[in-house]
C-alpha positions as CSV (number, residue, x, y, z in Angstrom):
1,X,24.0,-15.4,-26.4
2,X,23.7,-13.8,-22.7
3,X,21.4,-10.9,-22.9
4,X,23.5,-7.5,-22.4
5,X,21.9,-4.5,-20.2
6,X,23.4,-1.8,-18.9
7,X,21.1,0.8,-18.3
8,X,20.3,4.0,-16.0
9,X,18.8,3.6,-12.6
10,X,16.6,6.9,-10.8
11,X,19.4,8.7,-9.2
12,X,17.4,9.7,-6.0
13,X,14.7,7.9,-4.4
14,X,12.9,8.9,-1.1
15,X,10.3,6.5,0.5
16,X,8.4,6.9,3.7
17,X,4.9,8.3,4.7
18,X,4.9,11.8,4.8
19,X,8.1,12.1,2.6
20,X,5.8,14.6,0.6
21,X,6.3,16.9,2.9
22,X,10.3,16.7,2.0
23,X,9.6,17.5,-1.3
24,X,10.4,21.6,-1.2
25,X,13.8,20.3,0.6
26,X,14.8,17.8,-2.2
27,X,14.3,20.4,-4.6
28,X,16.0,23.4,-3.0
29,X,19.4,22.9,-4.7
30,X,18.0,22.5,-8.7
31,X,16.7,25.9,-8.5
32,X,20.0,27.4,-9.9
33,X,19.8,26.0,-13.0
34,X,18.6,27.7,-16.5
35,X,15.8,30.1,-15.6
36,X,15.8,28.9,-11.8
37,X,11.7,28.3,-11.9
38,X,9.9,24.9,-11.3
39,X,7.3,23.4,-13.2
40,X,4.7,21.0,-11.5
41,X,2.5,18.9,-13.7
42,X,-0.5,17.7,-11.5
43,X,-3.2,15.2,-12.2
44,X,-6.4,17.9,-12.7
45,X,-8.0,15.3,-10.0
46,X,-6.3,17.4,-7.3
47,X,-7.5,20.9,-8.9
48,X,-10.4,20.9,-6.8
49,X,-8.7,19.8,-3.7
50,X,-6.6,22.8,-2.3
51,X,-6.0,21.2,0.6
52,X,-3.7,19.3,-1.6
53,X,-2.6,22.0,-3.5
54,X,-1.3,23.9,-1.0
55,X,1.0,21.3,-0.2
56,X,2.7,21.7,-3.5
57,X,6.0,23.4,-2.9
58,X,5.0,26.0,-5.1
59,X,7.6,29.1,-5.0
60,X,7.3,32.7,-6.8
61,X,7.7,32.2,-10.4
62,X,7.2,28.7,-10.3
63,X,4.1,27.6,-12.0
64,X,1.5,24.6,-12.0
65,X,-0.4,23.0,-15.0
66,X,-2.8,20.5,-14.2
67,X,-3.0,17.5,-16.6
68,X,-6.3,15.8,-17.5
69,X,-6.1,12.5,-17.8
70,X,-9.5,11.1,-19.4
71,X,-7.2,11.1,-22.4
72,X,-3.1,9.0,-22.6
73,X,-0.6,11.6,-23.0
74,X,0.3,12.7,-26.4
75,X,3.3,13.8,-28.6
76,X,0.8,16.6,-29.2
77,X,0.4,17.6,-25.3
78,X,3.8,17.6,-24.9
79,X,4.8,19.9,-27.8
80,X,2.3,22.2,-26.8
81,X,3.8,22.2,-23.1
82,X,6.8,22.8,-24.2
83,X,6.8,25.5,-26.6
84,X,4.2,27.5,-24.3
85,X,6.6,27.7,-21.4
86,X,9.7,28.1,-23.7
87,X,8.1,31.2,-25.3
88,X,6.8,33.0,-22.0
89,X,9.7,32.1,-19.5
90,X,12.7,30.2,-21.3
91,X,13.9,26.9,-19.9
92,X,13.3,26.0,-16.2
93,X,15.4,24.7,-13.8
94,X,13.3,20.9,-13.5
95,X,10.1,19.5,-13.8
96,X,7.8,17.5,-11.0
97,X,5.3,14.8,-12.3
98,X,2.5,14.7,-9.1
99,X,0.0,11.9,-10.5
100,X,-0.6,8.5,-11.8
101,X,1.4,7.0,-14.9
102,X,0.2,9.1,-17.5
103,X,1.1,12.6,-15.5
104,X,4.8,10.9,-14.5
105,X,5.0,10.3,-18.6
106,X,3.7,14.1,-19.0
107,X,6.9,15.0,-16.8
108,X,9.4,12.5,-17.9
109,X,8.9,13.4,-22.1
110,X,8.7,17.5,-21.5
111,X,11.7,17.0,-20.3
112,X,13.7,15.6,-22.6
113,X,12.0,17.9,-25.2
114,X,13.0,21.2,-23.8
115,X,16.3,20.5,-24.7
116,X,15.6,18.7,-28.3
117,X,14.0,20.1,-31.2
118,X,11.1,19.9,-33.3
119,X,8.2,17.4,-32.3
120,X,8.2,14.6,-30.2
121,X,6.7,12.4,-32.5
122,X,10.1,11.7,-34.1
123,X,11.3,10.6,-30.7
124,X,8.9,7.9,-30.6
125,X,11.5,4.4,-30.4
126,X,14.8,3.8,-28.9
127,X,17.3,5.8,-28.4
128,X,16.6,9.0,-30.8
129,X,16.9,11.6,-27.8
130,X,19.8,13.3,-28.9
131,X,20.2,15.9,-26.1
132,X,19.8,15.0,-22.0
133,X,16.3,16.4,-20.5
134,X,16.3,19.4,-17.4
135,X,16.2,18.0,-14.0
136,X,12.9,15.8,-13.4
137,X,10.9,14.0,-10.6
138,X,7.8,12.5,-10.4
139,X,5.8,11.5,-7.2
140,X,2.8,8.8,-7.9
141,X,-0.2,9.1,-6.5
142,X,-1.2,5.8,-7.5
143,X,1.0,2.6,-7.9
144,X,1.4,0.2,-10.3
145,X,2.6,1.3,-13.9
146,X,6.1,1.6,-12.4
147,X,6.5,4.7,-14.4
148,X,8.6,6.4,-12.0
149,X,11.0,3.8,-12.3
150,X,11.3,3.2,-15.9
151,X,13.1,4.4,-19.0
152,X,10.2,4.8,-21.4
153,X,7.7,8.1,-21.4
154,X,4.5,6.2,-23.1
155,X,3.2,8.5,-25.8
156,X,0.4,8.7,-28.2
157,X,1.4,10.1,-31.4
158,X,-0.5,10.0,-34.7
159,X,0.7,7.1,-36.1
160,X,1.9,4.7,-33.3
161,X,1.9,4.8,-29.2
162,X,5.1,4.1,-28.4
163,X,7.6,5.5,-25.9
164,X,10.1,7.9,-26.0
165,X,12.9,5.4,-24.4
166,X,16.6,6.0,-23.4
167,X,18.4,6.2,-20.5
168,X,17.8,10.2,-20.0
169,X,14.5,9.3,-19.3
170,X,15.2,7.9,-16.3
171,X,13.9,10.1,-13.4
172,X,16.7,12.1,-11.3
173,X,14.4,11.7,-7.9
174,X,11.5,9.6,-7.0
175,X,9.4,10.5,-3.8
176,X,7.7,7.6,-2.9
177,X,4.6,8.0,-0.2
178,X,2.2,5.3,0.5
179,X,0.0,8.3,2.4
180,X,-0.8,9.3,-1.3
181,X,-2.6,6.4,-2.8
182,X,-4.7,5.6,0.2
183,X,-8.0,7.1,-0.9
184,X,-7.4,5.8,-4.8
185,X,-11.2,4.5,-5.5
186,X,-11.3,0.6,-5.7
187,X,-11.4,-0.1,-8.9
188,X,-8.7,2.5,-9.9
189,X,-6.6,1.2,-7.3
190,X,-7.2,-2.2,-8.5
191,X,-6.9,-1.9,-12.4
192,X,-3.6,-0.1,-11.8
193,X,-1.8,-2.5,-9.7
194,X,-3.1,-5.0,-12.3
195,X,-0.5,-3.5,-14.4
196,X,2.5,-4.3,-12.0
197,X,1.2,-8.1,-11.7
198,X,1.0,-8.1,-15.3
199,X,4.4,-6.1,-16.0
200,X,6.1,-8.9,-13.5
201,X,4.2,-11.8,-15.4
202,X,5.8,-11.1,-18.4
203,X,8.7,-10.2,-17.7
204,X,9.4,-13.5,-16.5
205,X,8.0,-15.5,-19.3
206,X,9.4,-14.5,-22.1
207,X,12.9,-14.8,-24.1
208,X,14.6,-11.9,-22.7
209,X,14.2,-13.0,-18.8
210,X,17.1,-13.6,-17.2
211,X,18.0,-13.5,-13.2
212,X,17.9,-10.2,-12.7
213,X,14.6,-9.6,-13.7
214,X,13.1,-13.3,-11.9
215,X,14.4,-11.0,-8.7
216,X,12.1,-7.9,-8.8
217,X,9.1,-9.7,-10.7
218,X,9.3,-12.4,-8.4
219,X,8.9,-10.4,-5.0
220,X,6.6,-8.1,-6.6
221,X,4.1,-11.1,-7.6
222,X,4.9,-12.0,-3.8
223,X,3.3,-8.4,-2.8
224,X,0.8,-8.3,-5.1
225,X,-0.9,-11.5,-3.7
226,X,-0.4,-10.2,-0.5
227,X,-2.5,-6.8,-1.0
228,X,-5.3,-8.6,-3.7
229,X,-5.5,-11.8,-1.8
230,X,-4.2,-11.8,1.6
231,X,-4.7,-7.9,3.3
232,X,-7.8,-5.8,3.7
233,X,-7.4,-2.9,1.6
234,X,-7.6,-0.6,5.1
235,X,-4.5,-2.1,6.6
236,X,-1.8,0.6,6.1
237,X,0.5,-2.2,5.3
238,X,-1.4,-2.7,1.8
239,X,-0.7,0.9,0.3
240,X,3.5,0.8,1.4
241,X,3.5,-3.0,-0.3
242,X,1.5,-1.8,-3.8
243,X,4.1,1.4,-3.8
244,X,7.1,-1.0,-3.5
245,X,5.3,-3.5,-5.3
246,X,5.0,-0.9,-8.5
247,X,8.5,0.1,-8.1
248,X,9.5,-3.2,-8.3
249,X,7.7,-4.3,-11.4
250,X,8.4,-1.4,-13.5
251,X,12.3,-2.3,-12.6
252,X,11.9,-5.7,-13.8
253,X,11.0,-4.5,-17.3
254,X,14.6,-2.3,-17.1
255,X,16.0,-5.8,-17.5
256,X,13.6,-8.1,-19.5
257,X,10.0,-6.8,-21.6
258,X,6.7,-6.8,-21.8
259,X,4.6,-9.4,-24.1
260,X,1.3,-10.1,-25.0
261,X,-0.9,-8.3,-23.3
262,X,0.6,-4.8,-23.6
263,X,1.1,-5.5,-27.4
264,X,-3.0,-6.3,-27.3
265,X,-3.0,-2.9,-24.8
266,X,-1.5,-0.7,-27.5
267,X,-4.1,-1.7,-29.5
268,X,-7.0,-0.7,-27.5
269,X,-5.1,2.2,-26.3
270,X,-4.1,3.4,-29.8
271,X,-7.6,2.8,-31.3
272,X,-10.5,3.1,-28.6
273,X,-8.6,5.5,-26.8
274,X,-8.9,2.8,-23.4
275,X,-6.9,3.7,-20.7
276,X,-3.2,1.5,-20.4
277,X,-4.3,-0.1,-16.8
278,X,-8.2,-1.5,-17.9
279,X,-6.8,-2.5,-21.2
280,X,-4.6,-4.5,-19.5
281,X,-6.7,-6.3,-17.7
282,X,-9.4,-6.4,-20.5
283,X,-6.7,-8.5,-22.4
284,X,-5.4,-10.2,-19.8
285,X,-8.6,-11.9,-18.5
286,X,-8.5,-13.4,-22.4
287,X,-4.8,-15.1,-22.2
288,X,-5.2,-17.7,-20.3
289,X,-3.6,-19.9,-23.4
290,X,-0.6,-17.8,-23.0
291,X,-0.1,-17.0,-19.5
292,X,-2.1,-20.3,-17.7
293,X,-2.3,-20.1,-14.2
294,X,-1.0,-16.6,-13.7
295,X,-4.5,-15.6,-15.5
296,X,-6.3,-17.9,-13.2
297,X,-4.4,-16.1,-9.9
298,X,-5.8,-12.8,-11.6
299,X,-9.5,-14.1,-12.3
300,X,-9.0,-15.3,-8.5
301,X,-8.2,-11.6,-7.3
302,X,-10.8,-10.0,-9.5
303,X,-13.6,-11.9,-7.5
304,X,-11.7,-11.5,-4.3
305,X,-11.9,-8.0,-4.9
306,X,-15.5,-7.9,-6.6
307,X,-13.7,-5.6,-9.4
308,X,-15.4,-5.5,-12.8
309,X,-13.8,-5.9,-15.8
310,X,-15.6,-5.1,-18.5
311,X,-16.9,-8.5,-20.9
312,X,-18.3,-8.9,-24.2
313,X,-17.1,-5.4,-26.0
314,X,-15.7,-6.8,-29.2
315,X,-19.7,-8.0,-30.0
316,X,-19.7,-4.0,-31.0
317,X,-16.7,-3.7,-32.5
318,X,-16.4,-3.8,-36.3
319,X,-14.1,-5.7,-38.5
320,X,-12.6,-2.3,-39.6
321,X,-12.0,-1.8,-35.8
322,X,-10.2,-5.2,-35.1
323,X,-7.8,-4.8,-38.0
324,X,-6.9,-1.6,-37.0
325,X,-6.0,-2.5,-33.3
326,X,-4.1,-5.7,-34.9
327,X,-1.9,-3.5,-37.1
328,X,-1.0,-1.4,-34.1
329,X,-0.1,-4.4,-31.8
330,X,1.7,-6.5,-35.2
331,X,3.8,-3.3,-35.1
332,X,5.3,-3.7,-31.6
333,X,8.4,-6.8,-32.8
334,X,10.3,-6.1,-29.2
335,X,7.0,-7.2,-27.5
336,X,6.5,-10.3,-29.6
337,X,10.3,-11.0,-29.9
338,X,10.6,-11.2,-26.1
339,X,6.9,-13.5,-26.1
340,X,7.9,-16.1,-28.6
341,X,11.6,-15.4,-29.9
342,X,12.9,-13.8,-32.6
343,X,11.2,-16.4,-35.0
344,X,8.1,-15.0,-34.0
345,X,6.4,-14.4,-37.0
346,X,6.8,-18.4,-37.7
347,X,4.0,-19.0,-34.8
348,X,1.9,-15.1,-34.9
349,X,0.2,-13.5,-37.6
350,X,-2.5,-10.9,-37.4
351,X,-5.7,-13.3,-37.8
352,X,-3.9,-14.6,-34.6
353,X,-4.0,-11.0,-33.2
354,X,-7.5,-10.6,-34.5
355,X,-8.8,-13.7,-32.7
356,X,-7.9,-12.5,-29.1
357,X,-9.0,-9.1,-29.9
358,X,-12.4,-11.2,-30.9
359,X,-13.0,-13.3,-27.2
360,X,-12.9,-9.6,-25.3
């Protein structure tokens, strides 16, 4: 049976260096709505850095909460955003993600839950949003989760990480500018776009791939090698092809699914509390029975780059620890459906899981 999508697409998107710059602009004409005040959520990176700061279009009665980040996003953050600002100030006109994945999920989930009640953890899945969100954009400041594209705010909640996905998630502007991510540390900047290469590799080798999908993963493997294997990370041209690169790969997962290796992320997400981009390539650098020569390109880039990724970590793990991360990622059936079918139980089962979990 031909595989049916028909889902949202960002309703705005502005790319260019300096485009920041635009951003007070772009958001001039939401400020009539509800209580006509902004709310920024910024990456607590940029605290420190007024410089930055002052570039925020901050306006009176607008206000700015920075977002740490040594921890995912959870339902718990959110709720706690939410009801805070709805108890001082009443419901503002839109909120602006300024950050890296987790501070564009931040954005993307506080605003559907100012307009839907009680917690976000019964949100958690497809398609429970019952209300649209206020007005929200997100500018990255790092690519490669391809969160500003995609319909899914990544949450951890106390029983699962999953996202809150629908088609109000979708952003309603983008501002994409490659001047942002140019001083992203190496390794930051390299575990990051990991997760675009990865989000393109299996989106094209699963069940659900079809040739809308092959179209975005395909170029953005095509600019990925460029910038890890081709272009010195000072050529300008390396930060504008990552940027497109990320947008490109979280599109692709609009129209297929991940596999594999995020399932196996989850778990070491959900569990050891490792951040989404690592994990990635943590697991990824241990699936070379499942994804062949598209792990051999990656080990290829990793030494190109003379990134570390971290080896040996399950010798401390206990067995309590393994089962636990193998229930979370045995509880993800769209992941493994789209890997191996939708007789996938027939050829996975969690000593399966386990054994992956076992070679990182």
């Amino acid at each position: 049976m031909q595989l049916f999508r028909n889902f949202k697409s960002v309703t705005k998107t502005c790319y260019g260096r300096g485009s920041f710059g635009k951003l007070g602009e772009i958001l001039e004409p939401q400020r009539t709505a509800n209580e006509g005040f902004m709310v920024f959520v910024v990456d607590d990176y940029f605290e420190d850095k007024p410089d930055f700061v002052q570039r925020i279009p901050e306006q009176e009665g607008d206000e700015i909460h920075f977002i740490s980040t040594l921890e995912e996003p959870t339902t718990e953050l959110i709720d706690k955003l939410r009801d805070d600002i709805l108890s001082r100030r009443g419901l503002p006109a839109g909120i602006v993600g300024i950050g890296g994945g987790s501070v564009m999920d931040v954005a993307k989930a506080a605003s559907l839950m100012f307009t839907n009640a009680g917690s976000s953890v019964q949100y958690q899945g497809l398609n429970l949003i019952k209300e649209p969100g206020i007005y929200h954009a997100v500018v990255p400041t790092i690519s490669g989760t391809g969160a500003e594209v995609s319909m899914t705010a990544v949450l951890t909640g106390p029983v699962k990480k999953l996202g809150l996905k629908c088609d109000w998630t979708v952003c309603d502007q983008i501002l994409l500018d490659p001047d942002l991510i140019a001083t992203v540390p190496q390794d930051q900047w390299f575990y990051t776009g990991m997760d675009t290469y990865i989000h393109s590799v299996e989106a094209i080798t699963g069940t659900k791939k079809n040739t809308f999908a092959e179209a975005y993963s395909e170029k953005a493997l095509e600019m990925c090698r460029e910038v890890f294997l081709g272009l010195d990370r000072s050529d300008p041209k390396s930060d504008e092809l990552l940027m497109v690169a990320s947008y490109m790969g979280g599109l692709s997962l609009t129209y297929s699914e991940v596999g594999v290796c995020h399932a196996l992320s989850y778990g070491l997400g959900k569990v050891l509390h490792i951040h989404h981009c690592i994990a990635n390539c943590i697991a990824f650098d241990k699936l070379e029975d499942v994804y062949g020569a598209y792990v051999k390109e990656f080990k290829g880039m990793v030494a190109q780059r003379g990134v570390h990724i971290p080896q040996g970590l399950a010798k401390e793990w206990s067995e309590e620890t393994i089962n636990a991360m193998a229930e979370v990622a045995y509880d993800l059936p769209h992941m493994w459906d789209h890997a191996f079918g939708p007789d996938w139980r027939k050829v996975l089962d969690r000593e399966r899981i386990k054994g992956w979990y076992r070679r990182m």
